[in-house]
Structures are given as C-alpha cells and as structure tokens.
C-alpha positions as CSV (number, residue, x, y, z in Angstrom):
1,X,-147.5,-184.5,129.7
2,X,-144.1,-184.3,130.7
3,X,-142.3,-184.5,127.5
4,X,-145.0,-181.3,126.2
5,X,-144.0,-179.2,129.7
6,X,-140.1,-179.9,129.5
7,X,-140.5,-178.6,125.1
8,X,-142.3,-175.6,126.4
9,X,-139.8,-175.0,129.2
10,X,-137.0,-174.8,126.9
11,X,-139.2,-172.5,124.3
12,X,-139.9,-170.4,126.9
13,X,-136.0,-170.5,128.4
14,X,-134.8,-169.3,124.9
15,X,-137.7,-166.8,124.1
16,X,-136.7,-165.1,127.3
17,X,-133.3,-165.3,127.0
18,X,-133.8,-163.5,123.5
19,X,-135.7,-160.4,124.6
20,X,-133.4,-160.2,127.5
21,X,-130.3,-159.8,125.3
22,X,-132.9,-156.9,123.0
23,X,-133.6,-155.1,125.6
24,X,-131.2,-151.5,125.8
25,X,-129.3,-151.4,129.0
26,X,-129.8,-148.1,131.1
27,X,-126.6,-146.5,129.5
28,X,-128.8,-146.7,126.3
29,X,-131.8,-143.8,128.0
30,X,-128.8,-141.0,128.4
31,X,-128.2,-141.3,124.2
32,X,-131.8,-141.2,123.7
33,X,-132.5,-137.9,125.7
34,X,-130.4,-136.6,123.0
35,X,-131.9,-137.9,119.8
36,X,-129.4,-140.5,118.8
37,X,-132.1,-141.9,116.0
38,X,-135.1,-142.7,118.7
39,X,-137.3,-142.0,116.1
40,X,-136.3,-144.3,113.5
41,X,-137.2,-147.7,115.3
42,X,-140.3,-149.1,115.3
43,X,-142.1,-148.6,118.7
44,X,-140.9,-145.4,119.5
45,X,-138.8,-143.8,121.6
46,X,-140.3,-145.5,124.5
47,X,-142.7,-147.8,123.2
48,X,-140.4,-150.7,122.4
49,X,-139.5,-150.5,126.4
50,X,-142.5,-150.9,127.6
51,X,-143.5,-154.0,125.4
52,X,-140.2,-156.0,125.7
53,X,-141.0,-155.1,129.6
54,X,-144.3,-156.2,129.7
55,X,-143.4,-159.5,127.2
56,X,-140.1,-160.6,129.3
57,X,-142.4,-160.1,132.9
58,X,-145.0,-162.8,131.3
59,X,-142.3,-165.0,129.7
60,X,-140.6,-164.9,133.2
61,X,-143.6,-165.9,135.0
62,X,-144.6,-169.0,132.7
63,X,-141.0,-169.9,133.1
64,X,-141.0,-169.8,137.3
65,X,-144.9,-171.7,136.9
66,X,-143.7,-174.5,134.2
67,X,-140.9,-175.0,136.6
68,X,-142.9,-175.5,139.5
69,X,-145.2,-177.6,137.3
70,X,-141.9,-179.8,136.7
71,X,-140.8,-180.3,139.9
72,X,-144.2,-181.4,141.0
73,X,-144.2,-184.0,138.1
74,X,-140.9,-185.4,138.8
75,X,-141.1,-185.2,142.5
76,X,-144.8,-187.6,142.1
77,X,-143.1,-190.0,139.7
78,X,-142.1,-193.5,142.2
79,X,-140.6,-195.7,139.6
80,X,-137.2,-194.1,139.7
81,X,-134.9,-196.2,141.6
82,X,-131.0,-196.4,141.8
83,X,-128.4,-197.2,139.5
84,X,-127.3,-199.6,142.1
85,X,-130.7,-200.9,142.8
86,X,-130.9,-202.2,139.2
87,X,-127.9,-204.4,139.5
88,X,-127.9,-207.9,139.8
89,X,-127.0,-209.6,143.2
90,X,-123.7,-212.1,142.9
91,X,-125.5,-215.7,143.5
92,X,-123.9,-217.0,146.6
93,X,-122.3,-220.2,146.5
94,X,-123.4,-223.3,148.2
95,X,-121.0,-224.1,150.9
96,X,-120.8,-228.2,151.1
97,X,-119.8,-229.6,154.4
98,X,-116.8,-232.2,153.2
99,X,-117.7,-236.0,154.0
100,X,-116.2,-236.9,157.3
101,X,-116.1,-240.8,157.7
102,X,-117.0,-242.0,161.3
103,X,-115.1,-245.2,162.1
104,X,-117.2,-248.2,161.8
105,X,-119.5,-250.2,165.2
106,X,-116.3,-252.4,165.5
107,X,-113.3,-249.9,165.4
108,X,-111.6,-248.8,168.6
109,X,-112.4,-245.0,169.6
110,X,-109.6,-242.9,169.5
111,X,-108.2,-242.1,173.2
112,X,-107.9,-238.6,174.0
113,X,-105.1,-236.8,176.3
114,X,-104.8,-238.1,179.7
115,X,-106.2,-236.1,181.9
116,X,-104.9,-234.4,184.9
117,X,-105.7,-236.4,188.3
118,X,-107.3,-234.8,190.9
119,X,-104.1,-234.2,193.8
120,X,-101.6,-232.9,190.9
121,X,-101.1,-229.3,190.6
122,X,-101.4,-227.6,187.3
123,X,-98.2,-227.2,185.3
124,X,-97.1,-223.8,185.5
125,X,-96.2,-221.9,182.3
126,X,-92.8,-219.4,182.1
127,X,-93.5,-216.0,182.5
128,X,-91.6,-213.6,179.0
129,X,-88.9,-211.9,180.1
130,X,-89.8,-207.9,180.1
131,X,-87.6,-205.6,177.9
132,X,-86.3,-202.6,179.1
133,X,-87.9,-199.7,177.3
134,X,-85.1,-198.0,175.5
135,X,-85.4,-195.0,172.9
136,X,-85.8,-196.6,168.9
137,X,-82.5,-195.7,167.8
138,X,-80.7,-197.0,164.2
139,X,-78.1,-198.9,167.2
140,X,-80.8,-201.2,169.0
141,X,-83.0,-201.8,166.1
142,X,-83.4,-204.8,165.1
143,X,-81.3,-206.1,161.8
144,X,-82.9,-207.7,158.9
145,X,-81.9,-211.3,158.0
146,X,-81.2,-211.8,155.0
147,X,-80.8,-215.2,153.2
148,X,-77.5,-216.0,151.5
C-alpha cells in the first residue's frame, strides 16, 4: 500500500509540475486581446485556460490528500527504530579479583602502627608558608628546568 501511494505521489508531483510550466502567465492575456494567433490553438482563446485550471486544481488536491494519506502511514508504522538502536553493545569484560594469599593458621599476624597512648598529644603538622600575591609578570614567573 505504501509503495502504490509514494508511485502515485510522484505521478501526480510531475503531472502537476507539467501543466504548471503550460499554463500562460498573466503577461500572456494583454497579447491575446490583440489577436497574437489565439485562434490557432486548440482550445481556444480561452478554453485551454479554463481546462489546465480546472486539471492543475484536481491534480493539486490529490497531491495535498496522497500526502496526508503518507504521513498517516508513516506516522502508524512502529518498527522504525534508530540507527543507534541497531548497534551491538561492546560485551563488558569480566573483572577477576587477583588471588590474595592469607598467611597460613601458624604464621604470625602482621603488627600494625603503634598507636598513640591515651595522655600524648597529637603531633602537630607545619602550617605552608602563604605567598604574597604579586602581579604574574615575565620577572616572578617561574623558570622552566630544563635537563642538561
């Protein structure tokens, strides 16, 4: 159904887009009212505009209703999904814990850091010395090292 109403869409487009290029402009009427060779086509002098009128008014309405008719279609249709959607995940490796060996029933344990007895105060750590705030110039800045 959709393939027949996207073939007809595009028979339509071009059918219209032909009497739409047939059709005389409105410069065309002033060489008329002075019999530049009206008489010699087919329709008329004003048949043929009324008929490519009336043709490229239906043409233009099956095109606006086969359009509509499309977009309800394609809008309806749920199976579309994303580019993205339709690529594979990367498999995530297995992360293995490495083998830690406990020491065995007999082994000493391992003593930790003394700890600090109860009466002695806590060592006290140096405070960094604060920099004065000077302006960044190209005299203060730092040099790089570089190795020799």
């Amino acid at each position: 159904m959709y393939t027949i109403l996207v073939v007809l869409h595009v028979l339509v487009s071009i059918a219209l887009i032909g009497l739409v290029l047939m059709q005389h402009g409105k410069g065309a009427d002033a060489g008329a009212a002075f019999g530049s060779g009206a008489s010699g086509t087919v329709f008329g002098a004003r048949g043929s505009a009324n008929f490519l009128t009336r043709v490229t008014a239906w043409l233009a309405a099956a095109f606006f209703i086969l359009s509509l008719a499309l977009a309800y279609i394609v809008h309806g249709r749920s199976n579309s999904e994303s580019v993205v959607d339709g690529l594979a995940a990367p498999a995530a490796e297995a992360i293995v814990p490495a083998q830690v060996e406990l020491p065995a029933a007999g082994a000493p344990a391992v003593e930790s850091a003394p700890a600090a007895t109860v009466g002695e105060p806590a060592p006290q750590v140096p405070d960094a010395p604060v920099a004065e705030s000077a302006p960044a110039t190209e005299e203060n800045a730092p040099k790089p090292q570089v190795p020799q």
